[in-house]
N, C-alpha and C positions, 0 to 999 in steps of 0.2 A: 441503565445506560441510556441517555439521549438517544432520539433518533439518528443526529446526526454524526456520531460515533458507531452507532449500531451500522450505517449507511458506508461509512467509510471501511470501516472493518468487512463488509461483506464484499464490497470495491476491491479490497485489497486478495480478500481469497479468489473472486471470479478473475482477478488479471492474473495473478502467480498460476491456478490453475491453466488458463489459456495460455501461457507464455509456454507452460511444458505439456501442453496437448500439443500445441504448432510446432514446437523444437521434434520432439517425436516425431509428428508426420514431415519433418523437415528431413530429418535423422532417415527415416525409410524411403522416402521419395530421392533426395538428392546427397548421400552421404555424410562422415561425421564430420567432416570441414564444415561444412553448412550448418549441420544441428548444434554447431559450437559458435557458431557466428548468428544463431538466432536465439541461442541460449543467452548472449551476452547483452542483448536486447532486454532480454527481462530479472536479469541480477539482482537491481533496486527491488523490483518489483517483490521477489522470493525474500527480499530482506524484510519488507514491506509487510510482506505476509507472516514470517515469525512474530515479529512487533504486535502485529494484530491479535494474533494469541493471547500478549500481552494486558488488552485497552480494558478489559474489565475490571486489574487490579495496580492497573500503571499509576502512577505520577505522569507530570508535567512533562517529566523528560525524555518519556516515549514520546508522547506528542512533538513535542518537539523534533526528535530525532525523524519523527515520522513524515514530518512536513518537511525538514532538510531534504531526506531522501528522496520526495518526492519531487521538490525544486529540481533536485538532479537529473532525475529521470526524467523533466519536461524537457533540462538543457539537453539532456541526450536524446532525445524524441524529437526535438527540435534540428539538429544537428542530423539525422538520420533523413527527417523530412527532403534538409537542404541538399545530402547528398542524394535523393528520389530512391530511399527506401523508404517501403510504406510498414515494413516488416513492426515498426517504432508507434505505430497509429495508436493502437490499443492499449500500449502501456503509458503513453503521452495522455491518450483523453484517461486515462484513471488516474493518473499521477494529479493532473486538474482536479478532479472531481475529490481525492484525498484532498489535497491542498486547502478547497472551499469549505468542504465538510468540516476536517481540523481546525479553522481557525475562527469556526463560529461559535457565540459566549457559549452556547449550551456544552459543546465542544471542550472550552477555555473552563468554565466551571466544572465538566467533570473533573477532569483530570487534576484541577486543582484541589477538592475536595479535601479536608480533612478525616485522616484515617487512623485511627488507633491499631497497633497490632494484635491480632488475637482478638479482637471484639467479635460479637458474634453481628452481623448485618441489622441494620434499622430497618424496620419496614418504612415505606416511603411517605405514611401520614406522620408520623412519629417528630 
């Protein structure tokens, strides 16, 4: 896997992770009306993160799908910014930092790769 797949994939677990450490201390500091309204901040992001499970054996269409999600969660981080919650920062700059990662060729070539089902793996001089 590229660097910058391997970059975006570890992106995607540090924000999903942070989104439900903060909802938690969100959840015990000012109750679950709050922990539900900082949960909803990082939704893309926990989608984000299943996907990424995905990138060692994806197609195109994860990528894909991955960088949609992400566009979203910049509009929604952006939109969060305008109403002066910052609560949206951290899942805004990694939804960017996906975005960049995914749509670079090394990125665009994995994912397009041709794969046989059932092969056993090439070594990478091969």
């Amino acid at each position: 896997m590229p660097t910058s797949v391997r970059s975006a994939q570890v992106v995607n677990f540090a924000v999903a992770g942070l989104g439900v450490l903060l909802t938690v201390g969100v959840g015990a500091t000012a109750g679950a009306e709050a922990a539900g309204r900082s949960l909803a901040g990082y939704l893309t992001a926990l989608v984000l993160c299943v996907l990424a499970f995905l990138y060692p054996k994806a197609g195109n269409g994860v990528r894909v799908a991955s960088v949609v999600l992400a566009v979203l969660q910049i509009l929604a981080g952006m939109g969060a910014a305008a109403n002066h919650n910052s609560g949206g920062i951290i899942a805004l700059g990694g939804a960017i930092t996906v975005v960049v990662l995914l749509t670079q060729r090394s990125a665009i070539q994995w994912f397009g790769r041709p794969r046989t089902p059932g092969a056993p793996p090439q070594p990478p001089y091969a």
